[in-house]
KOLRO-128118 format. One record per residue: residue number from 1; residue in one letter; x, y, z of N, C-alpha, C, O in turn. Coordinates in steps of 0.1 Angstrom, whole numbers. Layout:
residues N
R:seq:type:nc1:nc2:nc3:cac1:cac2:cac3:cc1:cc2:cc3:oc1:oc2:oc3
R:NUM:a:X:Y:Z:X:Y:Z:X:Y:Z:X:Y:Z
...
//
This chain:
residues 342
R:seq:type:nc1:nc2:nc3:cac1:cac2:cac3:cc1:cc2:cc3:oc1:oc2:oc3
R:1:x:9:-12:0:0:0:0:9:12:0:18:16:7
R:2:x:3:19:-11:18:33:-11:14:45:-5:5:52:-10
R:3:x:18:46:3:25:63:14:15:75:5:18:73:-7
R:4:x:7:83:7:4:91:3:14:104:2:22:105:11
R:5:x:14:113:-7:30:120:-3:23:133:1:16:140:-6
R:6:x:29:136:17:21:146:22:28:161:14:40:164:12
R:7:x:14:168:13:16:182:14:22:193:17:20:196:29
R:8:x:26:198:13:37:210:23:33:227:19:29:231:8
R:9:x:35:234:27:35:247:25:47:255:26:55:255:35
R:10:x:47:263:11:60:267:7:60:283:17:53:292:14
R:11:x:69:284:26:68:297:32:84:306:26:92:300:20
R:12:x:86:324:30:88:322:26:107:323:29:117:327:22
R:13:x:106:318:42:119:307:47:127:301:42:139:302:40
R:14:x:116:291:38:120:283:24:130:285:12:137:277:6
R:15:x:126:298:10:129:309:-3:142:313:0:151:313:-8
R:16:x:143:316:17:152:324:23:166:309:25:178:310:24
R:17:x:162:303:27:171:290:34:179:287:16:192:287:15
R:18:x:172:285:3:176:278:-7:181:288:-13:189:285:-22
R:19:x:181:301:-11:187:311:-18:201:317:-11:210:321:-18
R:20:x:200:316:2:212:316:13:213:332:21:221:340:25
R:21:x:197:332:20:195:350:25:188:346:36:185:336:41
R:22:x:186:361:39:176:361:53:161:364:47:158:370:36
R:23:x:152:360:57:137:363:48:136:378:48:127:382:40
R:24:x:145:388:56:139:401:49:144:402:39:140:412:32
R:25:x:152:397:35:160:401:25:151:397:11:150:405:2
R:26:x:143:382:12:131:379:4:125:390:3:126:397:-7
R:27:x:117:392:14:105:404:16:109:414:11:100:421:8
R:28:x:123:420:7:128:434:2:125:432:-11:119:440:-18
R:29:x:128:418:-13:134:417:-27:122:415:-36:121:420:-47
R:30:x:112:406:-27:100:404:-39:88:420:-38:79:423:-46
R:31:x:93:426:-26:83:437:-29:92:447:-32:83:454:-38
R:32:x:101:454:-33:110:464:-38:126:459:-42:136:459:-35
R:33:x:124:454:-56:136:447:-60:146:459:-63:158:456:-63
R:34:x:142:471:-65:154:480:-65:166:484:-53:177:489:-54
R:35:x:157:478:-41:166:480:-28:180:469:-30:190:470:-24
R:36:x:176:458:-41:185:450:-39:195:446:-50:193:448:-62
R:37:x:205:439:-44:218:443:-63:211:430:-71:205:419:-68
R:38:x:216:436:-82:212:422:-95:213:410:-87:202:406:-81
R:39:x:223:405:-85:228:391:-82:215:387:-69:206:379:-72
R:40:x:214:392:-58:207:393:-47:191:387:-53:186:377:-48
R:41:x:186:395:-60:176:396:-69:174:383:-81:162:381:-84
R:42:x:182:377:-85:184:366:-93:183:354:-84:173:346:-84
R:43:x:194:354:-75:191:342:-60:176:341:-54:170:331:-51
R:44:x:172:350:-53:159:356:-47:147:346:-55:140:336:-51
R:45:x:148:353:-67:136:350:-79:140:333:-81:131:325:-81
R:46:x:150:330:-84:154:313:-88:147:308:-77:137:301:-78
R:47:x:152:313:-64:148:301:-54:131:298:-51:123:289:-50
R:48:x:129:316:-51:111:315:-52:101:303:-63:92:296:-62
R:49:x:111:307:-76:103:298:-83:107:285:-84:99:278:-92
R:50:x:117:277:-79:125:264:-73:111:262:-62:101:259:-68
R:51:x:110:264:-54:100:265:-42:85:261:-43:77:254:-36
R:52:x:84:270:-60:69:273:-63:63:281:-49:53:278:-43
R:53:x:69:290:-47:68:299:-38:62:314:-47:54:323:-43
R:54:x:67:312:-58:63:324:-67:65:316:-82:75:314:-87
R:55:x:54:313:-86:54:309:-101:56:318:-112:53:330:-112
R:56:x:63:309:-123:68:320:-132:62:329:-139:67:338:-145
R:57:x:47:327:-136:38:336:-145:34:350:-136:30:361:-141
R:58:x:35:345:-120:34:355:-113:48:362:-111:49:373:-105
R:59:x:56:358:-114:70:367:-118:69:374:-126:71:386:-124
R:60:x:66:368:-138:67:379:-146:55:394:-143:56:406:-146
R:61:x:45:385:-135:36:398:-136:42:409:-122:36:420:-119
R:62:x:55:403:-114:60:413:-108:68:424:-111:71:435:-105
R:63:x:71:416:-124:82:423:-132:73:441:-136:76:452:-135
R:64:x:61:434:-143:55:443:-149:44:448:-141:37:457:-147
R:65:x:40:445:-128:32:455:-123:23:462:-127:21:474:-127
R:66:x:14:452:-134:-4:458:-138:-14:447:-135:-21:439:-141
R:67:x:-13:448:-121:-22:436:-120:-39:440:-126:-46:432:-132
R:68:x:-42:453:-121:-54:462:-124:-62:454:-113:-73:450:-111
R:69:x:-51:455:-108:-70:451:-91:-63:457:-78:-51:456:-73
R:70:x:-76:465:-74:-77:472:-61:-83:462:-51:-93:454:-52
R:71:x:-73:464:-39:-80:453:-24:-86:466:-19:-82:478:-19
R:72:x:-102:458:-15:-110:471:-8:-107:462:9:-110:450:10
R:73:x:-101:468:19:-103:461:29:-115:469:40:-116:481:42
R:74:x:-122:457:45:-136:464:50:-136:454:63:-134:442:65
R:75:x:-141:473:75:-139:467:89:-149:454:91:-145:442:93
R:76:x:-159:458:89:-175:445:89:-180:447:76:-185:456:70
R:77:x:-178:436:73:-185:431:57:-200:425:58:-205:417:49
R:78:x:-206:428:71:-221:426:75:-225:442:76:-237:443:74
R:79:x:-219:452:78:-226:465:78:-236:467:67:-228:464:58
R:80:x:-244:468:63:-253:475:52:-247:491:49:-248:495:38
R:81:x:-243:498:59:-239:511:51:-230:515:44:-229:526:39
R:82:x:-215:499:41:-210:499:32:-212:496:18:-203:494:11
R:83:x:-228:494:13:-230:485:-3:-228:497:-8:-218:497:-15
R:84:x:-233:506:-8:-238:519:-13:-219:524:-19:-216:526:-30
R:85:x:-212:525:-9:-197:527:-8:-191:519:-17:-184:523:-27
R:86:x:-193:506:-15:-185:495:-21:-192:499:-44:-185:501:-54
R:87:x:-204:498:-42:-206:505:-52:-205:515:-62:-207:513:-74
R:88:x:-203:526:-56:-192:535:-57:-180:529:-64:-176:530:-76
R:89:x:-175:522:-50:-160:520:-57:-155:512:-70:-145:514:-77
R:90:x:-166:502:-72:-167:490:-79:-169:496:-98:-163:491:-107
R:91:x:-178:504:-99:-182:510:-107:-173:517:-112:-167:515:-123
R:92:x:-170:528:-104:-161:539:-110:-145:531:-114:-139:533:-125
R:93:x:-140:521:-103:-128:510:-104:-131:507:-125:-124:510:-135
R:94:x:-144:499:-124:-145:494:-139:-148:505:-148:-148:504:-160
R:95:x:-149:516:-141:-144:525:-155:-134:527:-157:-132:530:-169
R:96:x:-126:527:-152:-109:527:-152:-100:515:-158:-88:515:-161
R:97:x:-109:504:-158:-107:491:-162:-97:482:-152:-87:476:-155
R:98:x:-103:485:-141:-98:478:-126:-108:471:-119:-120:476:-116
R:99:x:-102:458:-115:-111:452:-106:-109:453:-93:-99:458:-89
R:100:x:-120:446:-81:-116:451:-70:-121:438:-61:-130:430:-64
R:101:x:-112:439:-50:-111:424:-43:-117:432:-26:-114:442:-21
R:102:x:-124:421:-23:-131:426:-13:-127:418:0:-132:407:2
R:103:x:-119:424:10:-119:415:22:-121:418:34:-121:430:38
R:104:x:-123:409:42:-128:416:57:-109:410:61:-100:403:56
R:105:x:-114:420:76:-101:415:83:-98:407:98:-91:408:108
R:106:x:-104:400:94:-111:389:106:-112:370:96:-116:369:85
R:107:x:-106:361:104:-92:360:121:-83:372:113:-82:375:101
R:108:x:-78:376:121:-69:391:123:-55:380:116:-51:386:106
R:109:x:-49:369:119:-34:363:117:-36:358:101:-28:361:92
R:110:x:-47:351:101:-49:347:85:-47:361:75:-38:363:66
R:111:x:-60:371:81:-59:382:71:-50:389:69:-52:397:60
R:112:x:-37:390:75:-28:393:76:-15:393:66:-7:400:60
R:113:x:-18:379:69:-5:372:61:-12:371:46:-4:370:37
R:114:x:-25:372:43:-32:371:32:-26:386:25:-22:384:14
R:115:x:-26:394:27:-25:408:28:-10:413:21:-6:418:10
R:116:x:-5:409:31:10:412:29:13:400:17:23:405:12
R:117:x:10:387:11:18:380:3:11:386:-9:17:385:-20
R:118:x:-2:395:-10:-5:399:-17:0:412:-22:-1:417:-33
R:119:x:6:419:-12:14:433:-13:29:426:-22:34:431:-32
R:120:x:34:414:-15:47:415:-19:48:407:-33:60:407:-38
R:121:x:39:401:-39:37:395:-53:29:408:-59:26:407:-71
R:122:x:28:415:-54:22:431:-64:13:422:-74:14:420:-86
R:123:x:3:418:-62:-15:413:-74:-24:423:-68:-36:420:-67
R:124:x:-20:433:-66:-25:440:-63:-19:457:-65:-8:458:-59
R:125:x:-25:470:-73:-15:481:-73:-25:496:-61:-23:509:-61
R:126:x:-31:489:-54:-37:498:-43:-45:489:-37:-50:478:-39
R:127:x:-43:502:-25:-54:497:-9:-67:506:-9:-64:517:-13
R:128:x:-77:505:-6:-88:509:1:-89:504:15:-89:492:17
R:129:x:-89:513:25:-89:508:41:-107:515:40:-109:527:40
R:130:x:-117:506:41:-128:513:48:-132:510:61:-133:499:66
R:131:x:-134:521:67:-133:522:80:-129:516:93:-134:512:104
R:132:x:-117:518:84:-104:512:96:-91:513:90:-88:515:78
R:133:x:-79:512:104:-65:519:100:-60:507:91:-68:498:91
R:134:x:-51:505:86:-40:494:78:-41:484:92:-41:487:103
R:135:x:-43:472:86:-46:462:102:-33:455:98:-34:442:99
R:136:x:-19:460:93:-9:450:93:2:459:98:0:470:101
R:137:x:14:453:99:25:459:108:37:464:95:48:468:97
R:138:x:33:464:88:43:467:75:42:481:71:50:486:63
R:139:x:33:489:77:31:503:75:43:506:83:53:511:79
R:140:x:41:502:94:51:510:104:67:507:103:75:508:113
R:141:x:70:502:88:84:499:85:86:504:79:89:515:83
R:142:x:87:502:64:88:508:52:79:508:43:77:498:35
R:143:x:69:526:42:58:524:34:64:527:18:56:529:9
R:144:x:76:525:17:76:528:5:77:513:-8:79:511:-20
R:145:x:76:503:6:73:489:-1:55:486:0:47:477:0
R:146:x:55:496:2:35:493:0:28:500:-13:32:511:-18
R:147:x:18:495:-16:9:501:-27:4:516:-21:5:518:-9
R:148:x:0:524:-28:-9:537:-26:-22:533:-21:-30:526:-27
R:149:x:-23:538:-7:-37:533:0:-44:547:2:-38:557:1
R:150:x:-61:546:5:-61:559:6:-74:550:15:-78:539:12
R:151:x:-82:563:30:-87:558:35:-105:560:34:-110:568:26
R:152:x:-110:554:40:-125:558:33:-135:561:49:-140:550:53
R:153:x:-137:568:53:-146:565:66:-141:572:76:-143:584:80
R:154:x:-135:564:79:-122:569:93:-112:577:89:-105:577:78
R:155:x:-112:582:96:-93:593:90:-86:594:104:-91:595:115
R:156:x:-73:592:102:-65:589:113:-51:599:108:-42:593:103
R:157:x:-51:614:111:-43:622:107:-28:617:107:-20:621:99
R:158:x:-24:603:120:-12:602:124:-9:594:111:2:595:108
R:159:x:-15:589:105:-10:579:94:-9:586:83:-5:580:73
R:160:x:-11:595:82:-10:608:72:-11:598:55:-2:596:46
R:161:x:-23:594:55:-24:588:43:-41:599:41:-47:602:50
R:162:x:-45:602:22:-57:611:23:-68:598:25:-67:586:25
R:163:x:-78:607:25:-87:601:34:-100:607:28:-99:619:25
R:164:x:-115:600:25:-125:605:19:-135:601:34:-136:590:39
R:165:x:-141:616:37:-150:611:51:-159:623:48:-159:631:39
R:166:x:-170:620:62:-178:628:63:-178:637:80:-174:629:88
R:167:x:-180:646:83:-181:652:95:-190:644:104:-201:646:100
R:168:x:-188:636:114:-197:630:120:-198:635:133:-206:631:142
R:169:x:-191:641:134:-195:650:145:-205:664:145:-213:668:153
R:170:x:-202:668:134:-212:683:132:-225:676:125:-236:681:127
R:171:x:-223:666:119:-235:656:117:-248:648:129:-261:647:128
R:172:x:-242:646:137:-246:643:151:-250:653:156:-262:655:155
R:173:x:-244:660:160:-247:678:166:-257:683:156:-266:686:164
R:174:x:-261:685:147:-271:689:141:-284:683:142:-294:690:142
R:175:x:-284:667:142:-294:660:142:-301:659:162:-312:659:167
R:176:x:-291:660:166:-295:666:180:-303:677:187:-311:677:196
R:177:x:-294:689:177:-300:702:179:-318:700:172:-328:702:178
R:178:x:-318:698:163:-332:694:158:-341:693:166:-349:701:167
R:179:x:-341:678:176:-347:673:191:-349:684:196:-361:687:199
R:180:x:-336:694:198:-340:697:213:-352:712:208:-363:716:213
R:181:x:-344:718:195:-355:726:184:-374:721:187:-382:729:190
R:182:x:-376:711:186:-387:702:185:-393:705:198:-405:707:198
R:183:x:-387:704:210:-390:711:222:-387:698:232:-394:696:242
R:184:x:-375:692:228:-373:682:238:-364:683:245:-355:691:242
R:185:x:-362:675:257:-354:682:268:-344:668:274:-333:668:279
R:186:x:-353:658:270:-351:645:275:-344:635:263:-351:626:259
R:187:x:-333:638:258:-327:629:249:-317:619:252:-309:621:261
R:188:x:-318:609:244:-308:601:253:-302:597:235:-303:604:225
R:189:x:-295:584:237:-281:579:230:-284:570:228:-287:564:239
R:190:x:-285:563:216:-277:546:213:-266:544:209:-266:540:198
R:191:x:-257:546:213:-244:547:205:-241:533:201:-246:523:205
R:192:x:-229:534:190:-222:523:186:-214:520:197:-215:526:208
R:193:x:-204:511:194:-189:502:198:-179:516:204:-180:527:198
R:194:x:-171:514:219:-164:528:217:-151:523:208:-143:531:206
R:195:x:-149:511:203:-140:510:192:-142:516:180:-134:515:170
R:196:x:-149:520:180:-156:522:164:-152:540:163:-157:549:170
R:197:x:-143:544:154:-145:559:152:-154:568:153:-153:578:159
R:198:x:-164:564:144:-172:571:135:-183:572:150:-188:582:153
R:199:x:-184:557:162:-195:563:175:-187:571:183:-195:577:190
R:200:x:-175:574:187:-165:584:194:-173:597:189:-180:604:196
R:201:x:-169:601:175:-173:616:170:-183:619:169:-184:631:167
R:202:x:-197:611:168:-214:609:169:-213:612:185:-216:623:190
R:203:x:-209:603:192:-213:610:204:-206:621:211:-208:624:223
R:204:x:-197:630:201:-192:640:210:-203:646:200:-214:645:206
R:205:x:-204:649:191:-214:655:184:-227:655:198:-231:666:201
R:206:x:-231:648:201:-244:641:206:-245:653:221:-254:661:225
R:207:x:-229:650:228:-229:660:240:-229:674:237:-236:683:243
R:208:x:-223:676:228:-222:690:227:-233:697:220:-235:709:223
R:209:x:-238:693:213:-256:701:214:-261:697:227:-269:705:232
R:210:x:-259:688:232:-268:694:247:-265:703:257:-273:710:264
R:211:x:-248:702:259:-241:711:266:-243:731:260:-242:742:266
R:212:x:-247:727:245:-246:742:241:-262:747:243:-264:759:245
R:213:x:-274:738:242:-283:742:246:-286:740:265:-297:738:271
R:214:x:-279:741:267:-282:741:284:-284:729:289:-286:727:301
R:215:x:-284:720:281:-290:705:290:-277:697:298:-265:699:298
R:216:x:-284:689:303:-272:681:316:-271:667:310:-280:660:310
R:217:x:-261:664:304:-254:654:302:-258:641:310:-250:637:319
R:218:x:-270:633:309:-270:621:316:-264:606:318:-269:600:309
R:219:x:-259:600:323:-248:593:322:-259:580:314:-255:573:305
R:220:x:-273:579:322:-277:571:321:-288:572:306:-297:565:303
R:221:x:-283:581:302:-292:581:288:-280:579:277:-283:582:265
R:222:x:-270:575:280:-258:570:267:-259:552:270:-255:544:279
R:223:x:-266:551:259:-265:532:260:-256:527:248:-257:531:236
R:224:x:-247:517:251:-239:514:240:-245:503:235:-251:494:242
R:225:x:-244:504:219:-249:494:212:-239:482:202:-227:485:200
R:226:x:-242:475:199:-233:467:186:-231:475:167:-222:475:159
R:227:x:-242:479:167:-247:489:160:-255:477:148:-253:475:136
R:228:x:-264:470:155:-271:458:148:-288:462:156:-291:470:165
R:229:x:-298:453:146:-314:456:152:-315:452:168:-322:459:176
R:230:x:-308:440:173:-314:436:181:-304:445:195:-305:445:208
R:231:x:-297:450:190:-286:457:204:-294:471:201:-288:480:208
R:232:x:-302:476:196:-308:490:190:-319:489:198:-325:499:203
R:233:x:-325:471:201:-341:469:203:-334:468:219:-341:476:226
R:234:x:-327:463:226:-327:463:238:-321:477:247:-325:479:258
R:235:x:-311:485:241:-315:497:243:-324:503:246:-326:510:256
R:236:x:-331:502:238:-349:512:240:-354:506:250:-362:512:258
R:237:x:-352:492:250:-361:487:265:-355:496:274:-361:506:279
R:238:x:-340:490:276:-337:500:290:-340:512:292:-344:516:303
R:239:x:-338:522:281:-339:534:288:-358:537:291:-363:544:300
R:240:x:-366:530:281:-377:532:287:-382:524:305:-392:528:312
R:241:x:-372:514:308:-375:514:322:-371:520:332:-373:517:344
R:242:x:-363:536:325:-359:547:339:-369:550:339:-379:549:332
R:243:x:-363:558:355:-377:572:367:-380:581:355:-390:586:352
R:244:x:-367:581:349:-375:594:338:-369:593:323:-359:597:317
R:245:x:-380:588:319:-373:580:302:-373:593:295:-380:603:296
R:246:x:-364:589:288:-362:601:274:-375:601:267:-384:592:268
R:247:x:-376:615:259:-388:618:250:-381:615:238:-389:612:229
R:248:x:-369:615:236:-362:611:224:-350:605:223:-342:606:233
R:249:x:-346:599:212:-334:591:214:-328:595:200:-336:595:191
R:250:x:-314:598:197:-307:594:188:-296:585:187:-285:585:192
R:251:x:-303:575:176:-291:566:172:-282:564:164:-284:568:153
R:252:x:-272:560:165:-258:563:161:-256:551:145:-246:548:140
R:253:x:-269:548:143:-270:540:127:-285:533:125:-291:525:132
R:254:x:-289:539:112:-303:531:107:-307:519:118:-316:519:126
R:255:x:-298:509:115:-300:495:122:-300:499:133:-296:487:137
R:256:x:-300:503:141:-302:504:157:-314:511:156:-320:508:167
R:257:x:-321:521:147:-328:532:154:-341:518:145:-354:520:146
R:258:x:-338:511:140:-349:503:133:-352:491:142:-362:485:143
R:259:x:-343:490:147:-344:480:162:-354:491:176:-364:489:183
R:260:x:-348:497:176:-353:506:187:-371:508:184:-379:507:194
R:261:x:-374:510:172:-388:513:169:-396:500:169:-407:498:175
R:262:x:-389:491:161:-395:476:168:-399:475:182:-410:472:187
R:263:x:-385:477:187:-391:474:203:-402:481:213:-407:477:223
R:264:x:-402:497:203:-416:498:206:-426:498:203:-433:509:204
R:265:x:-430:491:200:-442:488:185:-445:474:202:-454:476:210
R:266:x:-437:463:203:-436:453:213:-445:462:223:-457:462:225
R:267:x:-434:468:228:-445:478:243:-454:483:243:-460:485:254
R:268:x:-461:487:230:-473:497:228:-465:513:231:-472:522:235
R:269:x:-457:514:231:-448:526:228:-451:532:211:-447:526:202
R:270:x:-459:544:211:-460:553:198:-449:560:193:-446:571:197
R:271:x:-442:554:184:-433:566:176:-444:572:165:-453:566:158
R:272:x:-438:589:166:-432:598:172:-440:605:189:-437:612:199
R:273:x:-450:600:184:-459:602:197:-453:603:211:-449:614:214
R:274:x:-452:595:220:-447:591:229:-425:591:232:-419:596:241
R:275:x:-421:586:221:-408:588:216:-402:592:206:-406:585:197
R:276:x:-395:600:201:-387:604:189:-373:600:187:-364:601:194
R:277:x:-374:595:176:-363:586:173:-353:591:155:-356:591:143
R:278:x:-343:593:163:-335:595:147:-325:589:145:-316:589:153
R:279:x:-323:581:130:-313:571:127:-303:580:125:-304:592:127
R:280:x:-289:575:118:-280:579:106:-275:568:98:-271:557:101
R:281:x:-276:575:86:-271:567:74:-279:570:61:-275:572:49
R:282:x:-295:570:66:-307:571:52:-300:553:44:-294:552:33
R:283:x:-302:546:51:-305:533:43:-316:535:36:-321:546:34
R:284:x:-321:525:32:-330:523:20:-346:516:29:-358:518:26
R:285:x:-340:509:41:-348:503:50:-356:514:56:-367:512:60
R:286:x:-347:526:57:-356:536:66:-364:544:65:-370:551:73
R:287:x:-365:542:48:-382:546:45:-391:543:45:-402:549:43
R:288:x:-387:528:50:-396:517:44:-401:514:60:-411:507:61
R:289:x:-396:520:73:-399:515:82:-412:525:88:-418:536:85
R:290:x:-414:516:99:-431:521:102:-430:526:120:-429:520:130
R:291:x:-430:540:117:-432:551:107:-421:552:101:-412:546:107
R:292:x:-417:558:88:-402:561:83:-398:569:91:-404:577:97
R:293:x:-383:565:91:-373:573:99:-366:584:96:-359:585:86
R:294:x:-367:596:107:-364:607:105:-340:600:104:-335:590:110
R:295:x:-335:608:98:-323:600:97:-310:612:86:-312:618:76
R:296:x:-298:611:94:-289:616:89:-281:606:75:-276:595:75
R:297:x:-285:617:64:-279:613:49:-263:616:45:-258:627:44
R:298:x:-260:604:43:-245:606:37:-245:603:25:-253:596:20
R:299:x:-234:609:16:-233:602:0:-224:589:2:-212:589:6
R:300:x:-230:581:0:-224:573:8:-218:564:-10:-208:557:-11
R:301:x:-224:566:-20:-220:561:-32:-211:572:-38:-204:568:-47
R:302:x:-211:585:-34:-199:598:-37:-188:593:-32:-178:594:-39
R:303:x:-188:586:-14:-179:585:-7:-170:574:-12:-158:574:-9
R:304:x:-175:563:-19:-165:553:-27:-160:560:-41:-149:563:-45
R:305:x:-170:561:-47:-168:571:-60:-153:582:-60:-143:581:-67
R:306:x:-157:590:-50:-143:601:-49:-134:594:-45:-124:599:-49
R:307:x:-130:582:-36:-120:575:-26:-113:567:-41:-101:563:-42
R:308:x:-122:565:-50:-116:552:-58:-111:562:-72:-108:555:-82
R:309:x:-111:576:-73:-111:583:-80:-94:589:-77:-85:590:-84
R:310:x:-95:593:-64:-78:595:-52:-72:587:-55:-60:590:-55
R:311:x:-74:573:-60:-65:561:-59:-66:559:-73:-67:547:-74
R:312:x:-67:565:-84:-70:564:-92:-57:575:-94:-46:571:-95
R:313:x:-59:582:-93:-50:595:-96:-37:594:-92:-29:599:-100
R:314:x:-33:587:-83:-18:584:-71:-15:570:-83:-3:568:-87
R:315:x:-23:562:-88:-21:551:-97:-12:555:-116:-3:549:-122
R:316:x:-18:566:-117:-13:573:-128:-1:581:-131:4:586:-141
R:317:x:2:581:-115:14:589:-114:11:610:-108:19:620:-109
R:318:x:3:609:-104:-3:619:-97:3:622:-82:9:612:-77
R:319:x:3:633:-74:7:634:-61:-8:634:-55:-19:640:-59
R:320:x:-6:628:-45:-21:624:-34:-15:627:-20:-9:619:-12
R:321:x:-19:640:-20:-14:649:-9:-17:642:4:-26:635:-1
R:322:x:-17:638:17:-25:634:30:-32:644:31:-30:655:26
R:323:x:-44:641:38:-54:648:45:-68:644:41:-68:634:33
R:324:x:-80:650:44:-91:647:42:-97:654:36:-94:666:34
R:325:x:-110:646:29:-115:655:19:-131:651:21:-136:642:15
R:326:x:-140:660:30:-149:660:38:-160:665:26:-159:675:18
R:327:x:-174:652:28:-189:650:22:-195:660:35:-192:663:46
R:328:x:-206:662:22:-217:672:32:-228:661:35:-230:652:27
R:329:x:-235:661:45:-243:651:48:-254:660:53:-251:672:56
R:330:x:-269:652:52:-284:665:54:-295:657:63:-299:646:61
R:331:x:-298:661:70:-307:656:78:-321:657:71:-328:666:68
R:332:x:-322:641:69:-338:639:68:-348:638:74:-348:630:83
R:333:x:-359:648:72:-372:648:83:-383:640:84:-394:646:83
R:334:x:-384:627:86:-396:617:83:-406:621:93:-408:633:97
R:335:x:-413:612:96:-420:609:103:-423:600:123:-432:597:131
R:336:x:-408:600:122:-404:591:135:-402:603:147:-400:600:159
R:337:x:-402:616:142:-403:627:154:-409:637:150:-410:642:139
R:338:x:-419:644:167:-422:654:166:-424:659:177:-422:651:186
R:339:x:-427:670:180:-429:678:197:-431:667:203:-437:657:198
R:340:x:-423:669:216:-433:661:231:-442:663:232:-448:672:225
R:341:x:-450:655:241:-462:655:246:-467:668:252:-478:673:250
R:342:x:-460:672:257:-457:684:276:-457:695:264:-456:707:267
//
């Protein structure tokens, strides 16, 4: 009975041990061959493709560097407020005649190394980071062995890469001021994750219209959410079981404020009647909900559109200055709020 012949995975050690280098010296070589002399570069490439660590067809396409595909990397690839974005990018990408590879970054070790073998075989000639920083450690070495990335959502000034966002703070603060406009006094919060950027700057947005209209900051009216229906619907339970429930609530995304209204529909709780409730995002769901939801609009198909347009420009040989380059977003007035009761 014959031995089956076990499998192996070519790492690239491997590459590093048969060529008689060290693996950075690989890593230099297959992502920035100019750092290294001919010879260096020749040992490198033989042993990779001895290995089948780098096949010849993907050599050559290192050589020449047109893969024409953009990696979109995306924090939660369950959000709904990224389709709209992703479409954007997807579209405008295929007018350019680029395709675009879509990944989340979760297990965090797999995506990683997925990432980086894809940076250093250059099958890929840009990054899209949506809403979130570069999740690999190669930034903080040498970015001049990385593709042109540009960020979409989040902006993180220290990484000084540009960035396509919207104000989510003066966004928040506006949709707040509205409430308190309406004649309410009692607002409370669903906020997202405090991991999450975009719920950090919603809820300073959120304090500071109350602090600027005279109101007191309740500890017990900021409830944190997952920013999903059912962490939106048990929110609204709680704050409706305080001494003194909010007359209104703003939530920190469609899916929570569409959870929230569920949960009171359960109670016999009246939106806007009884409670006023305002999403952000203007999903597609939130007109559709009962009552439609009053809700903060982003371009959220501009916001891939211009991001994949930056990376478009830096690809051609363009300078792609850092910094941000801030959407106007508008508050929609539905039907989910109106005066208090009192």
């Amino acid at each position: 009975m014959e031995n089956k012949k076990e499998s192996t995975v070519v790492t690239m050690k491997n590459v590093a041990e048969m060529a008689g280098v060290s693996t950075a010296t690989v890593s230099r070589t297959l992502m920035n061959p100019k750092k290294v002399s001919t010879l260096t570069r020749q040992k490198v490439e033989q042993a990779a493709r001895a290995t089948g660590y780098l096949p010849q067809a993907l050599s050559h396409r290192i050589k020449r560097n047109d893969s024409r595909t953009i990696l979109v990397i995306i924090s939660d690839i369950s959000d709904p407020s990224f389709i709209e974005i992703i479409q954007g990018i997807e579209q405008t990408a295929a007018g350019h005649g680029y395709l675009i590879l879509i990944s989340s970054c979760a297990p965090q070790h797999q995506f990683e190394r997925t990432v980086v073998n894809l940076i250093m075989t250059k099958q890929i000639d840009g990054i899209l980071l949506l809403g979130l920083d570069p999740p690999f450690d190669t930034l903080k070495t040498d970015r001049s062995n990385l593709p042109p990335m540009v960020m979409v959502i989040k902006f993180s000034p220290d990484l000084e890469l540009p960035c396509v966002h919207i104000d989510n703070l003066t966004a928040a603060f506006e949709a707040v001021h509205y409430l308190y406009k309406l004649g309410h006094k009692k607002i409370a919060c669903i906020a997202g994750s405090e991991f999450i950027a975009f719920s950090h700057f919603r809820l300073q947005g959120y304090i500071q219209a109350l602090q600027r209209n005279g109101l007191v900051v309740e500890k017990n009216y900021v409830m944190r959410g997952d920013v999903t229906y059912e962490s939106g619907a048990r929110a609204f339970a709680t704050l409706m079981q305080l001494a003194r429930p909010p007359t209104a609530i703003f939530c920190h995304n469609d899916t929570m404020a569409v959870g929230a209204v569920q949960q009171a529909h359960k109670l016999g709780i009246i939106i806007p009647q009884d409670v006023s409730i305002i999403g952000f995002d203007n999903l597609s769901l939130s007109q559709y909900c009962s009552p439609p939801l009053t809700t903060v609009a982003q371009p959220r198909y501009q916001i891939g559109q211009k991001a994949m347009l930056l990376l478009l420009k830096r690809l051609q040989g363009h300078s792609m200055p850092a910094g941000s380059q801030l959407l106007e977003t508008k508050l929609i007035i539905r039907a989910s709020t109106c005066a208090p009761k009192h």
